[in-house]
N, C-alpha and C positions, 0 to 999 in steps of 0.2 A: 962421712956417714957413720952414724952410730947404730950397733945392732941390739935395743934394746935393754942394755946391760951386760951385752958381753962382747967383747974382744970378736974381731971376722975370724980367728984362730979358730976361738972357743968356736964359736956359730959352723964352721968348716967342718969340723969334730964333730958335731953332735948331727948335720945333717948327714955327711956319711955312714953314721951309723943306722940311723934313720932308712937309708936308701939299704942296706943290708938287712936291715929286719924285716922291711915291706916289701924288699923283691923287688923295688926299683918303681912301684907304684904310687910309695907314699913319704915325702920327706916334709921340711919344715923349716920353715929361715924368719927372722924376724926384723922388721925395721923402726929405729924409734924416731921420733919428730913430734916439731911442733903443732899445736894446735893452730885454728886460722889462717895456715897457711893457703896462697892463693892457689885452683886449680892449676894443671898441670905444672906444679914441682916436681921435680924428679927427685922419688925418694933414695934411688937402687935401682942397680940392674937385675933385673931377678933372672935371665938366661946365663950371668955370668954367676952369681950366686948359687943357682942349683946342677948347673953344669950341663944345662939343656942346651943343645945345635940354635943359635940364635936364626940362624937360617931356615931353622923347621917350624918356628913356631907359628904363622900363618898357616903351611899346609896343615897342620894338626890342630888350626883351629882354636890356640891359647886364647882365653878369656879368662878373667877375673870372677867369681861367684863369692856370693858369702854362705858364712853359716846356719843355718837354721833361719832365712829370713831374703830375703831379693836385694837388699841393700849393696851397694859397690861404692867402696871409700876409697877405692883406686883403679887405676887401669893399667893395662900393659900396653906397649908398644910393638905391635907381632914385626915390624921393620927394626929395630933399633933393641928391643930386650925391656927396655925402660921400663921401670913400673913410678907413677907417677900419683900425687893426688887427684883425685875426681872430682874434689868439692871441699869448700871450707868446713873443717872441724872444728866444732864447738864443745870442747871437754867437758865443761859442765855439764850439759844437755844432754850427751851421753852418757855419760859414766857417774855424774852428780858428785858425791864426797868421796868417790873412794878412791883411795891412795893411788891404786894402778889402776889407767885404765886402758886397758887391751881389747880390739877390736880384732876377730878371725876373719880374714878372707881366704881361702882357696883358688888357688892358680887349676886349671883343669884345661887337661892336651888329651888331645886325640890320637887313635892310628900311632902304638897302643891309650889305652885311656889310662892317664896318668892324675893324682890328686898330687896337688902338694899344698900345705896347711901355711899362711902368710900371717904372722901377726904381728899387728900395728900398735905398738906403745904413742900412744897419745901424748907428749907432753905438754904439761901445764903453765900458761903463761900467765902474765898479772893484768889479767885484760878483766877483772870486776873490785869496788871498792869495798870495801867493812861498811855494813848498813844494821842500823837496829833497827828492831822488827816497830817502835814507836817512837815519834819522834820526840816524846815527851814521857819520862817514866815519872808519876808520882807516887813518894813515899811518904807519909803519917807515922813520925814514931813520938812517942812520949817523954818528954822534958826530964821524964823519972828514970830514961834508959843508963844506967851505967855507961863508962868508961870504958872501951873496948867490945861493944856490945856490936856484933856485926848482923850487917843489912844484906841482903844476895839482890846483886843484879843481873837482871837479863842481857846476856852478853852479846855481843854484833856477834854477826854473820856475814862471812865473806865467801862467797861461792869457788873462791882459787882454795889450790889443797898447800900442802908444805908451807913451805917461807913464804909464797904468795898471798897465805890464809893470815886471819890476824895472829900479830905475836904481841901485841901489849896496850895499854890503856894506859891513857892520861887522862888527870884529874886535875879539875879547873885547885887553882890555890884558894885554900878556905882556911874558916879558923877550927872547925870542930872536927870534919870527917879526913878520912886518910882509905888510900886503895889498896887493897889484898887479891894479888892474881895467885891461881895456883892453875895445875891442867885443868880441872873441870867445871870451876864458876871463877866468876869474878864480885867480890864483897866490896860494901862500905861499911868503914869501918869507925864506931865513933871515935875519937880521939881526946874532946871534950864535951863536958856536961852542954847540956842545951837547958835556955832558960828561956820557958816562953815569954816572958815578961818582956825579954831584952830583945828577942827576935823569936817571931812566930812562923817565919818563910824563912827558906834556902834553898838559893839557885843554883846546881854547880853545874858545870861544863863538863862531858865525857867523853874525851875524844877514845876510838877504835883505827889502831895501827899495823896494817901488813909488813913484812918483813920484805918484801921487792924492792927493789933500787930501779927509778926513783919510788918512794912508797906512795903508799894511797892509803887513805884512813876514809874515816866515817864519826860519826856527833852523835851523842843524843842529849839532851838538856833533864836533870835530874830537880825533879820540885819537891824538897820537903818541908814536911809540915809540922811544928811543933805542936804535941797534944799533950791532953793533964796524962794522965797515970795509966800505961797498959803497958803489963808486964812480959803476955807471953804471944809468939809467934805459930801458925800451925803447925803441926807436925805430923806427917804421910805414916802409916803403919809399915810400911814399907820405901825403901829409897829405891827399888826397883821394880817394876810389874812385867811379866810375861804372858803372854795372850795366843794362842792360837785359834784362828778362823777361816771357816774355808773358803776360796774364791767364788765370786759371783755371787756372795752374801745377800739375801733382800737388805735393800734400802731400810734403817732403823734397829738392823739388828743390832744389839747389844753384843757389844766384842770384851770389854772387861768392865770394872770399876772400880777407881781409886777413891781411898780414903783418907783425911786428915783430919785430928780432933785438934781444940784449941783449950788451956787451959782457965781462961779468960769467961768471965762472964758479960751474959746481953751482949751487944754489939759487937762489944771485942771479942766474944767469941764466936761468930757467928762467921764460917768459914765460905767460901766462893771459888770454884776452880775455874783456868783454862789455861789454853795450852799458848806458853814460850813461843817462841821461835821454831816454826815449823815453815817448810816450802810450803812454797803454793800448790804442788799439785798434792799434796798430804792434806791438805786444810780441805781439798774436794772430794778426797774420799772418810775423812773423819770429822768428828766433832764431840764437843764432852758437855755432859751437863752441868751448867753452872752450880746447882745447887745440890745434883746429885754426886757427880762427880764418876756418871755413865758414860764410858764410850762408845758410840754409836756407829755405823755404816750408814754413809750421808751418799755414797757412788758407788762406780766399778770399783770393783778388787778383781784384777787379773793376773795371775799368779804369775803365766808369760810377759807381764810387763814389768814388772813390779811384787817381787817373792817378801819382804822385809819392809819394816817401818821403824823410825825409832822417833817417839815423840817424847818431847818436857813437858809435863804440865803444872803449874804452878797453885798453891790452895794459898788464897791468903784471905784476913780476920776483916772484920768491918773497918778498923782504921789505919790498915793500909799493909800489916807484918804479914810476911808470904815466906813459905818455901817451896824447895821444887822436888819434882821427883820424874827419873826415867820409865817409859810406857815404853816397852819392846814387841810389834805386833811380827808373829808369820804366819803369812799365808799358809795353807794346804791346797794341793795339786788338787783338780777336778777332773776328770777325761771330759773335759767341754772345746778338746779340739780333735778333729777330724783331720786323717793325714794330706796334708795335700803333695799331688805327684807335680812335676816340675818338671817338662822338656828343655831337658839341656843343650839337647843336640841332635838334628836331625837329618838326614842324608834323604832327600823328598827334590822332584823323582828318583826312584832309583829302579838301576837296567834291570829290563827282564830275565838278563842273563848271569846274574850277579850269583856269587858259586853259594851257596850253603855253607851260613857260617860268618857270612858277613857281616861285623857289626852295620847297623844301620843307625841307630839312634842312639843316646845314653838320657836312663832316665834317673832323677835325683827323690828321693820321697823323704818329706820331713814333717813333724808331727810337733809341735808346737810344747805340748805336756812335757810331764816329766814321769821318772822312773819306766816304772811299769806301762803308762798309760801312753811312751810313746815310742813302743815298739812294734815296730810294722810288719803285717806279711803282705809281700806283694803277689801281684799272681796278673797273669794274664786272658784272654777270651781262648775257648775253643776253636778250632776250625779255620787258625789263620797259619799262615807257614812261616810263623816266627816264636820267638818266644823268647823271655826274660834272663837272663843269668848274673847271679849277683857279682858284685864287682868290687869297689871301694865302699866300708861304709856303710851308707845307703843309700850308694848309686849300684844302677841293673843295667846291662846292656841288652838295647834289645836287637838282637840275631835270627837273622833269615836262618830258616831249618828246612827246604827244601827249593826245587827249581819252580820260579816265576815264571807265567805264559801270559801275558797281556793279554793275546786273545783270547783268554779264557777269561783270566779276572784283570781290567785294566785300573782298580782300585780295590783299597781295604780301606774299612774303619776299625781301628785296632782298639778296643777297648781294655785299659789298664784297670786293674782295681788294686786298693790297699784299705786294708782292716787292722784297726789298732789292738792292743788285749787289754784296753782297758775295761770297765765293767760300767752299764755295758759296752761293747764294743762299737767305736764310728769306724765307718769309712767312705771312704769316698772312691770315684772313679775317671779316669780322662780316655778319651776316644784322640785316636792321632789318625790320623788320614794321612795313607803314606801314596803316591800315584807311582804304578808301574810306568817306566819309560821303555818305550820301543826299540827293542833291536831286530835288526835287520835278518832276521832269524826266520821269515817264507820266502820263498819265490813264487813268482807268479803262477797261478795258474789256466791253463785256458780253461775255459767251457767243453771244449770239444779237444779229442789229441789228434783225429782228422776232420777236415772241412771238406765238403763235397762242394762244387759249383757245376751248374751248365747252364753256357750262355750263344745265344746264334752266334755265326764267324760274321764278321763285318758289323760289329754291334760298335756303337759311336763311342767315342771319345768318353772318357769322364762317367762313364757308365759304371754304377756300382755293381760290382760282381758276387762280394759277399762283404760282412763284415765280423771279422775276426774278435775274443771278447777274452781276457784273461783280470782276470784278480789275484789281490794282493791284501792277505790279512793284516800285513805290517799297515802303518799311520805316516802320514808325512810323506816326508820324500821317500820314505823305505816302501809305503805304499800304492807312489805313483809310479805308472806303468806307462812304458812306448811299446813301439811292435817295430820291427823293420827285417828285413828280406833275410836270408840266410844263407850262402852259397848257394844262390842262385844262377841258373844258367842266364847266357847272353838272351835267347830267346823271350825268355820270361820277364827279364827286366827291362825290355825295350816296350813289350805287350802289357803289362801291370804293374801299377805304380801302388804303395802301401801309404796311407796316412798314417804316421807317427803315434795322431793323440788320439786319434779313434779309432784306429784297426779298419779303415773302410779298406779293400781292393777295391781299384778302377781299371777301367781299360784305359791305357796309354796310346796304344798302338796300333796297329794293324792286326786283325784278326783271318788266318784263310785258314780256313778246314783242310784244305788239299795238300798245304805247307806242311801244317802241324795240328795235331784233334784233339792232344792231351797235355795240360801244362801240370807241372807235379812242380812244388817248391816247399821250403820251410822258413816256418815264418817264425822269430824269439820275441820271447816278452821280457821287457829287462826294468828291474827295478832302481828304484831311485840311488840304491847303492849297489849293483852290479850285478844282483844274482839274477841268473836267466833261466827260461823254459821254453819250450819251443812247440811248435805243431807243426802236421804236415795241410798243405792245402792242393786239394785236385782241382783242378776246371778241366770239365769237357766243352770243346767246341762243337754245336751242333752245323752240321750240312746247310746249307739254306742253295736253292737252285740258282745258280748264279755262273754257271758256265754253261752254255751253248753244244749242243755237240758238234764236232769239227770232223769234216770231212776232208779224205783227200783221194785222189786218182794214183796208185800204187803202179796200176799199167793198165794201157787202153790199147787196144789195135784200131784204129781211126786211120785210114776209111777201111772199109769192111767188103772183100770181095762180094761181089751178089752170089755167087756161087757156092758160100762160105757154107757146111751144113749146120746142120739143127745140132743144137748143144755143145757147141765150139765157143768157147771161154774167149771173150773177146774185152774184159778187162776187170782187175783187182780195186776195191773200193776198200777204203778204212775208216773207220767211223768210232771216234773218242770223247769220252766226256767224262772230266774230271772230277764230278758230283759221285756220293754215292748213295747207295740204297734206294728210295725212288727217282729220286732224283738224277741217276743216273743213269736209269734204266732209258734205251731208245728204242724208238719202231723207225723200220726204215721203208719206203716206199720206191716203187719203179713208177715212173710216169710214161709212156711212151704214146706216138700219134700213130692210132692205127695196125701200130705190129704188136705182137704179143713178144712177151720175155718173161721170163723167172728170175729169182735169186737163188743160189745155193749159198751153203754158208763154205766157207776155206777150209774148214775143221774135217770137210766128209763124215760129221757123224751125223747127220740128219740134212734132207733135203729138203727143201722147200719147193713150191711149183707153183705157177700162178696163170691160172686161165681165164680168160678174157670171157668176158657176158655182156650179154645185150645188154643187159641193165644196169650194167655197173657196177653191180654187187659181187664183193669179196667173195671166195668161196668161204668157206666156213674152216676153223682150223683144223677141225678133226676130219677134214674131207681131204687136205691137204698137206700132213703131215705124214714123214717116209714116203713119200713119191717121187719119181725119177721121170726125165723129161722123156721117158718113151711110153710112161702110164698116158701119156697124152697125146699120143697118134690117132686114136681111134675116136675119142673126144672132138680134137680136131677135123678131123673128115678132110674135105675137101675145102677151099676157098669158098662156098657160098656160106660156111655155118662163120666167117669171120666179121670182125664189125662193118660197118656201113661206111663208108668216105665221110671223114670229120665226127664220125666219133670217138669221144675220149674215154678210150679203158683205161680204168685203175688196177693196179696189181698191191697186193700190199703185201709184207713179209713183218711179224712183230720178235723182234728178241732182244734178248737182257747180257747184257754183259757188266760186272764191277771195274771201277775205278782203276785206270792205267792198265787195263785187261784188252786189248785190239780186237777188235771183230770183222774179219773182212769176209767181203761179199764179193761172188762172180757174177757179174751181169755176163748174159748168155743170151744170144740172139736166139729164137726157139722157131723161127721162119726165114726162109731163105724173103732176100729184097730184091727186088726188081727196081732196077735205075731207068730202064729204059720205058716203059710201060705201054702197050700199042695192043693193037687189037687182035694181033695174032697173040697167044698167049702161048704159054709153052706148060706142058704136065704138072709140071713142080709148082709152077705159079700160084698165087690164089685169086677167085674169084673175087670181083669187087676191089682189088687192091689199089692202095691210094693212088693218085695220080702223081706225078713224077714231082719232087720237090724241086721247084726254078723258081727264080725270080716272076717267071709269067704268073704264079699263083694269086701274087697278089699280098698285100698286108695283113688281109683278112684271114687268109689261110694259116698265117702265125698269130695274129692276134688271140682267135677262137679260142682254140685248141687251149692257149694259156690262162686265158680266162676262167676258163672251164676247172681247170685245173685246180686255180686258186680257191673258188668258191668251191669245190670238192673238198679242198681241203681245209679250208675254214670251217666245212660241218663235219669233219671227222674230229677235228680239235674240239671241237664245243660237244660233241659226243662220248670222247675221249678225256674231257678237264684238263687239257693239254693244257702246261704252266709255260712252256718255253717256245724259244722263238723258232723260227720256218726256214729253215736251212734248201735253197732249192739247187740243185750242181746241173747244170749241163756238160753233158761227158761228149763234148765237141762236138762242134756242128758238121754234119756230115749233109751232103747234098739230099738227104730224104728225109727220115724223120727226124724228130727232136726226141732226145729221149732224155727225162727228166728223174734224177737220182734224189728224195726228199731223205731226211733224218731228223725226226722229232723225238725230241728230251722229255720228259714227264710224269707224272704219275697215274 
């Protein structure tokens, strides 16, 4: 591999120095080659060349850019270091006649940003032939011309430069003309007289010869003409013209004009320009007038394409004598270009968490003009939290200058601007759109940080309790949110099940108030990448009446002497119900056939009493409350004031006790019993008492009496709204009465 003309030594030398002066930013290596060669050749390794980690050049994002323009005449290999051709070079079409032609790309790495300056020496191969600009040149000279009198011809043109380019002419063998090459034209030369007489035509041959092996040449066929007597040829007031005009000329402007007088009279002297041997794309931006010998603006003149011209134009006489002369046109610079900015490099999304200071993008601004007109300020928009910093150049990095919040802003439109100084001044401007990417940077949050619930106990299966609600300002999976139990007790988790993707509670389980009335748990909300929040959730169980109150015989004395006195405790009742608040409150009743009884409560802090009426009717509570069974001796009287044989007195007794709180009762016999019952009566007795409980009584005799009962108590519950069921105890059957112990639950 060859490095443009110098030694890898030399090239080694100059780029470390390079890296010493720019701080390790900016070096410079150069590779030469052929032209046409096929894409991916490999010209060079450029990681081993500038001494970059071949291993890093992917993550730093090496690419190839060029100068002043988009163009890439090669590539890198971010795997391998290679730098290689991109596409067939055609020397001529880039660089046209000039001796070197050198092509600028730029290597440019990332993470830091680094430029390094690549230039490509073109070399020129013998890939076009020597061609005259007509395939036929005809010359008129006069039979009078002297010996030695020289002719100019318009020489080929071969688009290869060097030894490629022509080096000589050959001239067909004649008798009169002879060839004179020097650097700048090529003559015919007479050698002898011409005599029209003898010959009036002459046809020579002119071959055009490159210096290539093998070579290639080019023809042109030369027609002269012998005429009578003209002596002289034109001649330019100048053998060279200099022209300045400025680009983007109107069409027709006059750029210079050459002149040529002849000294010849009438037709011979009568002079006619145009121009030699010029390219094609010269012949589209100029033209000259034949007869003026004005050069005009026929196209574009674009300074950025095309700064220089160099035309021959040729003046020659009516019969045929011509000379030539050099037309050197330059352009002047116009500020007719406008900078334009060039994203090199973008880092899009980028995290919301990205520190300040972060390059993000590198932007490149190049301005087409020259000198003055293409010097650029760049500058960025207000109100965005980045900003420009110049860099290599003119390249700018553009750098985050403070902390991103997606939620807050989850886009910019960054608007660049750049103003040239020329006069007056362009500029232009580019918008980049950069997207915030989400980090994982909220946790959920709930709606509530406690959740109340209340739901009956025994509420069914699958029954939603509440539903729980947490957010997440992150996006995506950082966004998405579950819910699930949190050191939970056994109770809780057997009783409520959480759904996952909606936060419902359900009942799972069995619900009793009397078990448990308060469930307390915590519930987390966890995001799609781990961060959590949590709430607490209460449910209360409400009461619903769903136990019975339960009765039992604690102690009975069964059978009961007849002789037994009034107010002698003849057994303990307990009376439970697991319900609370109304629910749990009971009224308890004494049923008996015939004899009267009380209840007192166990507690002795209040007595209750209960006197038997004709009519059935309760006494009233404030008639009966603090009374002792001897307030009703005198009440009593004797046995005539008692009920009638088969009728059923009610006694009732109402009180409240809470939840696993025992309330026992003393049934108390409050009349002596008579077992034997006969017509001799004895003092203590009572009048009208029932007849002796036997089997002789009959069915009827138990049937009644319970009957009664029932339907007594069926209208005290529909009077009362009694909710619960009719608990009835017989406190053993004893040979006389029945005596019937009720306890109703309710509100």
């Amino acid at each position: 591999m060859e490095y443009g003309g110098f030694s890898k030594l030399g090239l080694v030398t100059r780029f470390a120095v390079c890296l010493l002066a720019l701080q390790s930013v900016y070096a410079e290596v150069s590779y030469s080659f052929q032209e046409e060669m096929k894409p991916g050749t490999v010209i060079g390794n450029i990681a081993k060349d500038l001494g970059v980690d071949m291993n890093t050049l992917s993550a730093r994002k090496a690419r190839i850019d060029s100068e002043g323009n988009n163009e890439r005449f090669c590539a890198v290999n971010v795997n391998t270091g290679d730098l290689s051709v991109a596409e067939k070079l055609d020397r001529e079409s880039l660089c046209g006649t000039k001796p070197s032609c050198i092509l600028v790309q730029e290597l440019v790495l990332e993470n830091p940003l680094e430029l390094h300056r690549i230039n490509l020496h073109i070399q020129d191969i013998n890939d076009n032939s020597p061609q005259f600009k007509r395939d036929l040149i005809r010359l008129e000279i006069s039979e009078s011309a002297e010996k030695g009198t020289r002719f100019l011809i318009e020489e080929a043109h071969d688009a290869d430069i060097g030894k490629n380019s022509v080096q000589t002419y050959n001239l067909q063998k004649n008798d009169h003309f002879n060839l004179i090459i020097d650097s700048n034209k090529v003559e015919l030369v007479l050698e002898n007289k011409l005599d029209r007489e003898t010959k009036q035509e002459i046809n020579l041959l002119l071959t055009a010869v490159d210096g290539a092996s093998p070579q290639k040449s080019g023809t042109v066929m030369i027609h002269v003409t012998v005429l009578d007597a003209n002596d002289n040829a034109p001649v330019f007031n100048q053998g060279e013209y200099k022209a300045n005009v400025p680009e983007n000329s109107p069409v027709d402007t006059v750029v210079h004009t050459v002149s040529a007088t002849d000294a010849d009279e009438g037709v011979n002297g009568d002079v006619t320009y145009e121009f030699g041997h010029v390219s094609e794309t010269d012949e589209k931006v100029f033209s000259i007038g034949g007869k003026t010998g004005e050069i005009r603006v026929i196209g574009s003149t674009d300074f950025e394409k095309k700064s220089s011209f160099e035309l021959r134009v040729i003046a020659k006489d009516g019969l045929g004598l011509s000379s030539y002369a050099k037309v050197y046109i330059d352009l002047t610079d116009e500020n007719d270009n406008a900078p334009i900015i060039y994203l090199k490099s973008l880092t899009n999304p980028i995290p919301e968490n990205v520190s300040p200071g972060t390059e993000v993008g590198i932007i490149n601004v190049q301005d087409r003009d020259s000198e003055k007109n293409r010097q650029v300020r760049c500058s960025i928009q207000q109100g965005v939290p980045f900003k420009l910093v110049p860099s290599i150049k003119k390249y700018y990095s553009l750098v985050s200058t403070g902390h991103l919040d997606r939620e807050v802003v989850s886009d910019y439109n960054i608007t660049i601007s750049a103003t040239d100084e020329g006069s007056p001044p362009l500029s232009s401007s580019k918008i980049i759109h950069v997207t915030v990417l989400d980090a994982n940077d909220n946790a959920p949050v709930f709606s509530q940080t406690v959740y109340k619930a209340s739901l009956p106990e025994n509420s069914p299966l699958d029954t939603v309790v509440v539903t729980v609600s947490a957010t997440d300002a992150d996006e995506g999976v950082n966004g998405d949110v579950t819910y699930e139990f949190d050191h939970i007790s056994d109770e809780s988790n057997n009783a409520f099940s959480l759904d996952q993707a909606s936060g419902e509670v359900r009942v799972s389980g069995s619900l009793d108030y009397e078990e448990l009335s308060i469930y307390e748990m915590q519930i987390t909300a966890k995001d799609g990448l781990g961060l959590v929040s949590s709430c607490t959730l209460i449910i209360d169980i409400t009461d619903v009446n769903d136990n019975a109150p339960i009765t039992s015989i604690k102690s009975l004395t069964n059978p009961i002497p007849e002789n037994t006195p009034p107010g002698t405790e003849v057994g303990i009742i307990n009376v439970q119900d697991r319900d609370s608040e109304n629910n749990g409150k009971v009224r308890c009743y004494i049923h008996t056939y015939n004899y009267d009884a009380y209840l007192t409560t166990g507690s002795r802090t209040s007595d209750f009493k209960f006197v038997t009426s004709y009519n059935d009717n309760t006494l009233p509570a404030d008639q009966t409350l603090r009374k002792s069974p001897s307030d009703f001796v005198d009440a009593f009287g004797d046995c005539d004031s008692s009920p009638e044989v088969g009728t059923a007195a009610t006694y009732s007794l109402l009180f409240y006790y809470h939840h696993f709180i025992y309330f026992f009762c003393s049934l108390i016999m409050v009349c002596s019993i008579d077992f034997t019952y006969a017509s001799d009566q004895s003092e203590d007795s009572f009048v009208g008492a029932p007849p002796l409980w036997s089997h002789n009584s009959g069915l009827t005799t138990v049937l009644v009496p319970a009957l009664v009962v029932v339907v007594l108590l069926l209208l005290q519950m529909e009077l009362t709204n009694l909710s619960h069921s009719l608990f009835i105890s017989t406190f053993g059957r004893l040979d006389g009465p029945v005596i019937y112990f009720l306890a109703l639950a309710g509100q």
